[in-house]
N, CA, C and O atoms as a GROMACS GRO file, in nm:
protein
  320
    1UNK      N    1   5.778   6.581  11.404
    1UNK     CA    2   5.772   6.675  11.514
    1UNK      C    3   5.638   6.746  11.509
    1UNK      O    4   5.593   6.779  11.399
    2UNK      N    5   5.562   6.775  11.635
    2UNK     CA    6   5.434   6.845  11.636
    2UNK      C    7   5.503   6.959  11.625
    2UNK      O    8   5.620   6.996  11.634
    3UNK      N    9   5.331   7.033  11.588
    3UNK     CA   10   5.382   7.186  11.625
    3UNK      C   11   5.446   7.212  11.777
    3UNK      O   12   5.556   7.258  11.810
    4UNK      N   13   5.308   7.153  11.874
    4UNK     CA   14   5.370   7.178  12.024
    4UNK      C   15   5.490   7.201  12.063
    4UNK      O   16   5.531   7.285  12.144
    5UNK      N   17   5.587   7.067  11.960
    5UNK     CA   18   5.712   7.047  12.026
    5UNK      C   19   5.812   7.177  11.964
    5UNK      O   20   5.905   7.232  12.023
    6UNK      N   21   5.751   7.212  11.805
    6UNK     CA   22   5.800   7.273  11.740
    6UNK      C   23   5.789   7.476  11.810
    6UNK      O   24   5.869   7.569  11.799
    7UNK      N   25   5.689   7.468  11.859
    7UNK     CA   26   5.672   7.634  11.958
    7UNK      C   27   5.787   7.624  12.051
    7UNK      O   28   5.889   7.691  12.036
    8UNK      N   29   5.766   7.534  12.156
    8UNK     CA   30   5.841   7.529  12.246
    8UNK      C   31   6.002   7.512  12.194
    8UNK      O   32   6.093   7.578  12.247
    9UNK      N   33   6.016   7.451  12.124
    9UNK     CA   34   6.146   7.428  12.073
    9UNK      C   35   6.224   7.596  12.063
    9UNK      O   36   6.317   7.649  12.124
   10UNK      N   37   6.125   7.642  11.947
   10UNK     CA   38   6.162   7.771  11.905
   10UNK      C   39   6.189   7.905  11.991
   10UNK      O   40   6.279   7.986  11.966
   11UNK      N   41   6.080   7.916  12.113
   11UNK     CA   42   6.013   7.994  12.196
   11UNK      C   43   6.137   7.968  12.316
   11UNK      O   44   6.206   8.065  12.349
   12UNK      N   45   6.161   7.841  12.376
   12UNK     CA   46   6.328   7.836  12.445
   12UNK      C   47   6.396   7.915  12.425
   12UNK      O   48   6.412   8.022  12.484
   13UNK      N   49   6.488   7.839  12.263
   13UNK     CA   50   6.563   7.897  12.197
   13UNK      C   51   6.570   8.091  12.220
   13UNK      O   52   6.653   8.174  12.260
   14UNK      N   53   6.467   8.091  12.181
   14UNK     CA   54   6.517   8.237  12.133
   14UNK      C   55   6.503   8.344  12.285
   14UNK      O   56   6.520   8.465  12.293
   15UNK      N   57   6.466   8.249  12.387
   15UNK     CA   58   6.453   8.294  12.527
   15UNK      C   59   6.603   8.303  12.567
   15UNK      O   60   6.644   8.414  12.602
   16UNK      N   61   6.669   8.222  12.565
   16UNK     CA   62   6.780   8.182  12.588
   16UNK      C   63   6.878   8.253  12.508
   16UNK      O   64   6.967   8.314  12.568
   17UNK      N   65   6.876   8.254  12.360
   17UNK     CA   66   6.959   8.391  12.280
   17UNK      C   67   6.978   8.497  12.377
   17UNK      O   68   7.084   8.530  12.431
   18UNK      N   69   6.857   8.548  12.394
   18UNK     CA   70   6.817   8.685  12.458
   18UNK      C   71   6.905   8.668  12.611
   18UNK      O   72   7.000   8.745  12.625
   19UNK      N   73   6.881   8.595  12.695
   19UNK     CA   74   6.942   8.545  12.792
   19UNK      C   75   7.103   8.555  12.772
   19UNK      O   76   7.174   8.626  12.843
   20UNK      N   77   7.154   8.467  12.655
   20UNK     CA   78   7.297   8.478  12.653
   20UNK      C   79   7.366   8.618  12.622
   20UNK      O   80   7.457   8.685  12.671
   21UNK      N   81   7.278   8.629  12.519
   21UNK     CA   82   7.342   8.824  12.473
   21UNK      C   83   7.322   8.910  12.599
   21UNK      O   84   7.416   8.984  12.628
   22UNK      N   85   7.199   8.914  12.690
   22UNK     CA   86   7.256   8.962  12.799
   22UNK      C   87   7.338   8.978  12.875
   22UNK      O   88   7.380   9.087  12.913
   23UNK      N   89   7.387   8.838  12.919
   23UNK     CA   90   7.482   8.757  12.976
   23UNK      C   91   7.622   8.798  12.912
   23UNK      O   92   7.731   8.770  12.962
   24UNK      N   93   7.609   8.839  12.842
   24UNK     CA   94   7.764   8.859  12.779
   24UNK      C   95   7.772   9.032  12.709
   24UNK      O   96   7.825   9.062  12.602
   25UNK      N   97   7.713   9.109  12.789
   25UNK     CA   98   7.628   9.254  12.776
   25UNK      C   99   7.656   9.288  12.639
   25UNK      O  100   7.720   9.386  12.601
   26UNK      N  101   7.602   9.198  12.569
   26UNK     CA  102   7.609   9.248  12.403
   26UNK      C  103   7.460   9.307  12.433
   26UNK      O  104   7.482   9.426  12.459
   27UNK      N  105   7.328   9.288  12.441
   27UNK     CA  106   7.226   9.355  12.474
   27UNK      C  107   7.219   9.408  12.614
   27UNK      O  108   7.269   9.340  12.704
   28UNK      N  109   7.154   9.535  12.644
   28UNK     CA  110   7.116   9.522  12.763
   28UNK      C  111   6.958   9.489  12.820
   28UNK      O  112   6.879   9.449  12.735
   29UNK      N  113   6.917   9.502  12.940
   29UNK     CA  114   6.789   9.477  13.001
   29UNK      C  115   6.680   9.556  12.938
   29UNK      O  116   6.568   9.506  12.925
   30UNK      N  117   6.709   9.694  12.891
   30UNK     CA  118   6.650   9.796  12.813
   30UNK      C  119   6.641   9.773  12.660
   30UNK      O  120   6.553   9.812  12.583
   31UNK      N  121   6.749   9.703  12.635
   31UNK     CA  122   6.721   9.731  12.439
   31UNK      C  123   6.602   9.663  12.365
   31UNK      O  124   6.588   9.541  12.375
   32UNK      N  125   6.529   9.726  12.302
   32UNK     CA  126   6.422   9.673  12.202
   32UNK      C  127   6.494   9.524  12.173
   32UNK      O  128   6.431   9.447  12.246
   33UNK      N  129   6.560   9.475  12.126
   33UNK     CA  130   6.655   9.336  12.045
   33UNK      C  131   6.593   9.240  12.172
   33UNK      O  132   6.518   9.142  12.158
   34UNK      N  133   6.654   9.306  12.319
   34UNK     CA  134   6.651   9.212  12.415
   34UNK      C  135   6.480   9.170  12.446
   34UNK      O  136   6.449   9.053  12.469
   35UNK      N  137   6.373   9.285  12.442
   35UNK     CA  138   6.237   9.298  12.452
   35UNK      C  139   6.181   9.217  12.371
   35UNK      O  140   6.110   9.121  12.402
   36UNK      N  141   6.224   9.269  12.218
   36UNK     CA  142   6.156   9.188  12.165
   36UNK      C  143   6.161   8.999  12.135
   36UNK      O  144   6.084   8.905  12.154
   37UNK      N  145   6.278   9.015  12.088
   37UNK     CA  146   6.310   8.837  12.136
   37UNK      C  147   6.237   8.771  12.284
   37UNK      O  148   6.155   8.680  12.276
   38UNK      N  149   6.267   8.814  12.383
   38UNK     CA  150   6.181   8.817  12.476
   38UNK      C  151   6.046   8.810  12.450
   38UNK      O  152   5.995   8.728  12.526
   39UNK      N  153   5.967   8.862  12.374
   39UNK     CA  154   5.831   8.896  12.369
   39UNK      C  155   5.798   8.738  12.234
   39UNK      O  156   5.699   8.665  12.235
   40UNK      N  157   5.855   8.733  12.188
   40UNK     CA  158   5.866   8.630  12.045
   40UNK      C  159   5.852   8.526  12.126
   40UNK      O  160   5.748   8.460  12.127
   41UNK      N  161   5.989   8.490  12.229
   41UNK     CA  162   5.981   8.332  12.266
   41UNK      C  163   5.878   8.331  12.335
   41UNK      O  164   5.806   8.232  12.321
   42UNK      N  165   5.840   8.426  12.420
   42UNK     CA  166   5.734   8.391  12.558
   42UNK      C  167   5.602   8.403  12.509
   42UNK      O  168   5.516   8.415  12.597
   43UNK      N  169   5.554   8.403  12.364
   43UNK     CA  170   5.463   8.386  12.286
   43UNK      C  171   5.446   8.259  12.235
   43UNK      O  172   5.339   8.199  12.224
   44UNK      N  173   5.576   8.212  12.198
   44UNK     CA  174   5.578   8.088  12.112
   44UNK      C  175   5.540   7.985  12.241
   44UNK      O  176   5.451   7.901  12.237
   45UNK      N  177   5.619   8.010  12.345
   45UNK     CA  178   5.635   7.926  12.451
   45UNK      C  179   5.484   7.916  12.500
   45UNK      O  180   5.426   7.808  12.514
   46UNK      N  181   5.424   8.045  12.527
   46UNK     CA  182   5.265   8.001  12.568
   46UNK      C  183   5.180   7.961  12.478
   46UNK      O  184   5.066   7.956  12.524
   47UNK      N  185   5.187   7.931  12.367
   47UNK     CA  186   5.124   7.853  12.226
   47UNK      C  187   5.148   7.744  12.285
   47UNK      O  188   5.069   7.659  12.326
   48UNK      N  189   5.287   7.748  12.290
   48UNK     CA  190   5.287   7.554  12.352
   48UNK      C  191   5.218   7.481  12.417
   48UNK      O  192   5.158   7.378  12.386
   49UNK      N  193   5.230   7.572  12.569
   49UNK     CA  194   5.179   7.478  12.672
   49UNK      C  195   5.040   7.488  12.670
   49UNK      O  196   4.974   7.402  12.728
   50UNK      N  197   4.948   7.647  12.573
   50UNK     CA  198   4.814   7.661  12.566
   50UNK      C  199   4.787   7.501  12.517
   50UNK      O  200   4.724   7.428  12.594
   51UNK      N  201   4.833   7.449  12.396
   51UNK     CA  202   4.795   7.339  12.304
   51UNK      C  203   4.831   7.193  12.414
   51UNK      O  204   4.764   7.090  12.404
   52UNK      N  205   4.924   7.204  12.495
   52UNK     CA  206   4.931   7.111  12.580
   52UNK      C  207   4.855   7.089  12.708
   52UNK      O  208   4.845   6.990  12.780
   53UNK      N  209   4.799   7.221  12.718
   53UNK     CA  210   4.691   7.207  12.796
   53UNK      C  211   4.767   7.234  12.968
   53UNK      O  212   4.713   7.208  13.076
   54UNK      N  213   4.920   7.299  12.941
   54UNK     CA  214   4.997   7.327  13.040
   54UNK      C  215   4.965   7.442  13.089
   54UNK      O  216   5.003   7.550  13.044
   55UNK      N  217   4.865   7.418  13.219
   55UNK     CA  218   4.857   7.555  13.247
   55UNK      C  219   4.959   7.659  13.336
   55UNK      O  220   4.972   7.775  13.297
   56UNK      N  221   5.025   7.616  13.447
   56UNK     CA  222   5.084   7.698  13.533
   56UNK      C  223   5.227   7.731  13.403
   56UNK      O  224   5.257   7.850  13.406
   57UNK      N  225   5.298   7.662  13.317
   57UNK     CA  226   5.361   7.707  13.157
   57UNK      C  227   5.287   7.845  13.081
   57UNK      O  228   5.333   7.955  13.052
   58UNK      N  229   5.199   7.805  13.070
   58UNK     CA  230   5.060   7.910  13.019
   58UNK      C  231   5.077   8.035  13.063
   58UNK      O  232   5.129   8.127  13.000
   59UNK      N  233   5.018   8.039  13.210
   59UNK     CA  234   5.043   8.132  13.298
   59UNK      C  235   5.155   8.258  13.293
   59UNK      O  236   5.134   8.379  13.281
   60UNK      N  237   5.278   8.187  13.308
   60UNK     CA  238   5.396   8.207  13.333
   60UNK      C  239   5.452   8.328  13.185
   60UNK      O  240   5.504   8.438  13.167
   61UNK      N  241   5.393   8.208  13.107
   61UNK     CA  242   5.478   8.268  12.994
   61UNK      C  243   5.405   8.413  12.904
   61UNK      O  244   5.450   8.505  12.835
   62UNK      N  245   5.241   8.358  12.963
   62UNK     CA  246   5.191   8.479  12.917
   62UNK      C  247   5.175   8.617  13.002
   62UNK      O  248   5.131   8.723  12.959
   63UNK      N  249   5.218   8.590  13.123
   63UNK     CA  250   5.264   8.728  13.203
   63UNK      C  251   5.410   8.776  13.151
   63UNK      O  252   5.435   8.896  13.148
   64UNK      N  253   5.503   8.685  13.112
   64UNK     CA  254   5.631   8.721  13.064
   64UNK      C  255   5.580   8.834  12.934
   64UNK      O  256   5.580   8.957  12.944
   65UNK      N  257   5.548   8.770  12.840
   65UNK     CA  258   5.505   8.809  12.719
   65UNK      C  259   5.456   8.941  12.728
   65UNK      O  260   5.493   9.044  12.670
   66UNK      N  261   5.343   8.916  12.832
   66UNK     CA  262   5.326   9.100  12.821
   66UNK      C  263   5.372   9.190  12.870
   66UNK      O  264   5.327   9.302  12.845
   67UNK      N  265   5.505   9.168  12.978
   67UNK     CA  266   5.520   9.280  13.024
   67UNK      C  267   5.685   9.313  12.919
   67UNK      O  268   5.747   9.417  12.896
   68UNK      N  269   5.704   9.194  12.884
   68UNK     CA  270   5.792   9.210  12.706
   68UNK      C  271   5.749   9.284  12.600
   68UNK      O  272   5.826   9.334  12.518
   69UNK      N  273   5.648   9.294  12.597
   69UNK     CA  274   5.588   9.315  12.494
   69UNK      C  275   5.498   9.477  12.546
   69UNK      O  276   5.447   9.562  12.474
   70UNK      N  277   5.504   9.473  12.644
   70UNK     CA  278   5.481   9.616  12.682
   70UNK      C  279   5.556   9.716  12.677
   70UNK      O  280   5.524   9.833  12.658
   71UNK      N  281   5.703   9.654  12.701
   71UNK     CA  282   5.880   9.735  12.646
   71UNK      C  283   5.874   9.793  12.502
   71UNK      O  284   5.922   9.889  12.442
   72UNK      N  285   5.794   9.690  12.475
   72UNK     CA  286   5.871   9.647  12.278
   72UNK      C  287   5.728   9.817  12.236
   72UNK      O  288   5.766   9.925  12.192
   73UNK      N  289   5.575   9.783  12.269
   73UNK     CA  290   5.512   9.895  12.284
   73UNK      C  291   5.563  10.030  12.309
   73UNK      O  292   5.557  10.099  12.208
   74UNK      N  293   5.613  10.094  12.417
   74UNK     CA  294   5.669  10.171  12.502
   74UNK      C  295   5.738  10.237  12.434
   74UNK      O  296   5.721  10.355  12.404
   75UNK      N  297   5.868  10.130  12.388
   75UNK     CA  298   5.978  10.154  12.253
   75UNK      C  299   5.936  10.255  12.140
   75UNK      O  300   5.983  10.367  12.119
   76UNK      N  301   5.819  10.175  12.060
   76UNK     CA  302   5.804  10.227  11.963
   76UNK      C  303   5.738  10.344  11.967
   76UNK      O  304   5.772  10.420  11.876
   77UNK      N  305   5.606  10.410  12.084
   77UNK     CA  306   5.572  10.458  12.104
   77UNK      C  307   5.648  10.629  12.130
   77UNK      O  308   5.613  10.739  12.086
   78UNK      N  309   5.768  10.586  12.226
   78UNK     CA  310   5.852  10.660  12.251
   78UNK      C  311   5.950  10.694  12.100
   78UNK      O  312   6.033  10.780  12.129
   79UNK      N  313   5.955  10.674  12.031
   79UNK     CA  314   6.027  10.688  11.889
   79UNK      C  315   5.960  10.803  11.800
   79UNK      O  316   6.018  10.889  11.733
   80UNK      N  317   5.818  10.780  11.816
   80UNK     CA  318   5.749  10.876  11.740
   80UNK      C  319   5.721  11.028  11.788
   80UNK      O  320   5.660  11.106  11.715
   0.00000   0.00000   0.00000
């Protein structure tokens, strides 16, 4: 297995966790758990398609990522 296949593999996955625990309101739209998993896969996922040379994948996942990852920021920020 490449890495490629091995990001994407992972970066799904844990898109989809996040997705199901929503889905079944064990997390909500707000919780750090849901943000950050969120922010993890849509990282791994744009590693992927960067190395595959997938751009509109690319795109996608790295606008996801940051506005995930702007929560997961926000979060911690707001804590202190």
């Amino acid at each position: 297995m490449n890495i490629e296949l091995f990001l994407g593999i992972v970066g799904a996955t844990a898109i989809l966790f996040a997705f199901y625990m929503n889905q079944k309101n064990i997390w909500k739209n707000s919780s750090i758990n849901y943000d950050f998993i969120n922010f993890i896969g849509s990282v791994f996922l744009a590693i992927s398609a960067f190395i595959g040379s997938n751009w509109p994948f690319f795109v996608l996942n790295s606008v996801w990522g940051f506005f995930a990852g702007a929560d997961v920021v926000k979060f911690f920020l707001k804590k202190k």
